[in-house]
C-alpha positions, -999 to 999 in steps of 0.1 A, spaced: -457 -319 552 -474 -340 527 -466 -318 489 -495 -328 470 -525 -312 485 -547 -294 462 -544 -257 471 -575 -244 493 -578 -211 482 -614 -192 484 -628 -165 469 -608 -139 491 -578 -150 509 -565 -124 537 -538 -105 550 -526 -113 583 -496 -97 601 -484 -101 636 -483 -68 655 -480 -53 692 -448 -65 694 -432 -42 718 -422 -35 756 -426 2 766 -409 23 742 -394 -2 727 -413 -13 694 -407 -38 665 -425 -34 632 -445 -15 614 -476 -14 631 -492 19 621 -485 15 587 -493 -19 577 -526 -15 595 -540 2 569 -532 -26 542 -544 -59 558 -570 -74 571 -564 -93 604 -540 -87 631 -522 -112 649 -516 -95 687 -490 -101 709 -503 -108 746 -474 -103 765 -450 -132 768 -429 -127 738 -436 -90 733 -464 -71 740 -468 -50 777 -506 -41 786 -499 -3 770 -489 -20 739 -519 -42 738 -541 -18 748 -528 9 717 -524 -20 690 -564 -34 698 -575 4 695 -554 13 663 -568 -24 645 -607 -12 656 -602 22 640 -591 5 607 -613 -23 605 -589 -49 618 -599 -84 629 -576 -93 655 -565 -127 670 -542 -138 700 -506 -141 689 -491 -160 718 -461 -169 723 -434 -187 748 -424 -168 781 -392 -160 764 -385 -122 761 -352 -120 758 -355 -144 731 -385 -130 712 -399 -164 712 -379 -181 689 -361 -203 712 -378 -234 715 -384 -253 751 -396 -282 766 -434 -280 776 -457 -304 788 -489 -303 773 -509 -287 804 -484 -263 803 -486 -248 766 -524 -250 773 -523 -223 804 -494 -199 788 -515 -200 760 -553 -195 776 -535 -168 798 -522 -148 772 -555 -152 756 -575 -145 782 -555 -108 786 -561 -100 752 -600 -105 750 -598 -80 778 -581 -55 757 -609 -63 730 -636 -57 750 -627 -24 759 -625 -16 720 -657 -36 711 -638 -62 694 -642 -96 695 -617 -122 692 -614 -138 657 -585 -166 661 -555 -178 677 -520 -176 658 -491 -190 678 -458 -170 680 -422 -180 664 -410 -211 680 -443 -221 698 -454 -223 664 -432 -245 653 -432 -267 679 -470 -273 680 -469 -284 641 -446 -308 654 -467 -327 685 -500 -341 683 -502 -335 720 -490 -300 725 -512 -293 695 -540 -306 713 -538 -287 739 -539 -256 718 -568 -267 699 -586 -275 736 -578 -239 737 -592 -223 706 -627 -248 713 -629 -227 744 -628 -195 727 -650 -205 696 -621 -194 677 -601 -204 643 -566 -214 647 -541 -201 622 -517 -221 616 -491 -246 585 -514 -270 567 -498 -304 563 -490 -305 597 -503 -311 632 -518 -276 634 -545 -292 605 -547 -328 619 -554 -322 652 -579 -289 645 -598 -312 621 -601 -342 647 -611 -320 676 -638 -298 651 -619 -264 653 -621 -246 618 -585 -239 610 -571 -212 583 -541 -226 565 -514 -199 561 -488 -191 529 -460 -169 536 -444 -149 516 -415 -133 537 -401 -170 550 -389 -196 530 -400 -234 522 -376 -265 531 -380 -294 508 -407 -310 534 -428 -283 534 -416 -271 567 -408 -229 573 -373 -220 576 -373 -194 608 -352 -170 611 -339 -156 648 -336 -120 630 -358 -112 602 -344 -103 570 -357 -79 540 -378 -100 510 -380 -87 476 -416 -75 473 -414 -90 437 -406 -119 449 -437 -120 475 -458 -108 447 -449 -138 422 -451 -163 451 -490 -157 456 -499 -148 424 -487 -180 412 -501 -198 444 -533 -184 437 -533 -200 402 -526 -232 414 -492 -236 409 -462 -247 436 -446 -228 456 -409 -236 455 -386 -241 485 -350 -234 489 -337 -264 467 -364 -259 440 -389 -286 453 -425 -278 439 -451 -273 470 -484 -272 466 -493 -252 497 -531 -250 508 -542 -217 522 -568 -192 531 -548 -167 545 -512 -147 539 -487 -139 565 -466 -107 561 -442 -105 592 -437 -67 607 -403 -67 622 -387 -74 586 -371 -41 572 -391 -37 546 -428 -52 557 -448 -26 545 -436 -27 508 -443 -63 511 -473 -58 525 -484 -36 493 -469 -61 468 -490 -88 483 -521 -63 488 -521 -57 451 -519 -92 439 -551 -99 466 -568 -70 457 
């Protein structure tokens, strides 16, 4: 990632959070809560996390608040919770990713939603900012829906959404840390983040000012939107931190 982009920051950046990410009665995050403090939902479709029950309740919770919700897809990789990378040809990220899709908007339907982006998952994320190709075949994707794609600005996520003409929101987070590229450190198990600490990072983001990674190199990081993970420990006080700094 290139660290001297001018920030993109408009007049009101949201809040996005990944949710439904559960099987049966097993659920990660903090779904109920954090609900009520942001402003889009990123939705789990069932690869990663996610069973039909789970979809069905997170899609009806996000329409009583006011929620915006996008796909959240992931690789087939439950045991993993998608943070394993593998080795996909481009047709193949394509279908996991229009299937996964595809079962959502059903889900929205029923809840008079309709779909406002697509947000890859954990190590599907990563690997499309890497590839031009599997990126492409994302995009191909999110032209299909008429959708945004949420994704790291800087990388292939931007440079292939802007060649193919499919608006993409630039992300900052606030609950992963930087590398010295620009790059986001994942983590297989989430870990708690000082809600101080998330506060300072956008407030001073949203003044202009670099966002620093691990070994104190200054990032300018473009954005439009903020990601608060759920499954950390302590999401929802970061959630608030960040919701007062917005506003």
């Amino acid at each position: 990632m290139q660290t001297t982009v001018t920030p993109d920051t408009p007049s009101r950046v949201l809040l996005n959070s990944d949710m439904g990410e559960g099987l049966g009665l097993h659920e990660f995050g903090h779904d109920d809560e954090l609900m009520r403090i942001i402003d889009v939902a990123n939705v789990a479709c069932g690869y990663h996390a996610g069973d039909p029950d789970v979809m069905n309740r997170t899609v009806a919770l996000a329409a009583e608040h006011g929620v915006a919700v996008g796909a959240h897809p992931g690789l087939p990789d439950l045991v993993g919770f998608g943070r394993r990378r593998m080795v996909l040809t481009p047709a193949e990220v394509e279908s996991i990713i229009l299937f996964q899709t595809g079962a959502l908007t059903a889900f929205l339907g029923k809840h008079g939603l309709e779909l406002n982006h697509i947000k890859p998952h954990g190590a599907l994320y990563g690997m499309l900012a890497d590839d031009e190709e599997l990126m492409q075949a994302a995009a191909r994707t999110a032209a299909q829906f008429g959708v945004p794609f949420y994704g790291l600005a800087g990388t292939a996520h931007e440079t292939v959404c802007r060649a193919m003409g499919v608006e993409f929101v630039p992300e900052l987070y606030v609950d992963l840390n930087y590398g010295s590229a620009g790059g986001l450190l994942i983590q297989r198990r989430p870990a708690p983040t000082d809600p101080d600490a998330a506060a300072e990072r956008v407030s001073r983001a949203l003044a202009g000012q670099p966002v620093l990674a691990v070994d104190g190199t200054e990032l300018d990081i473009p954005f439009r939107s903020i990601c608060v993970h759920s499954d950390a420990p302590n999401s929802v006080a970061v959630a608030t931190a960040v919701r007062a700094v917005l506003g």
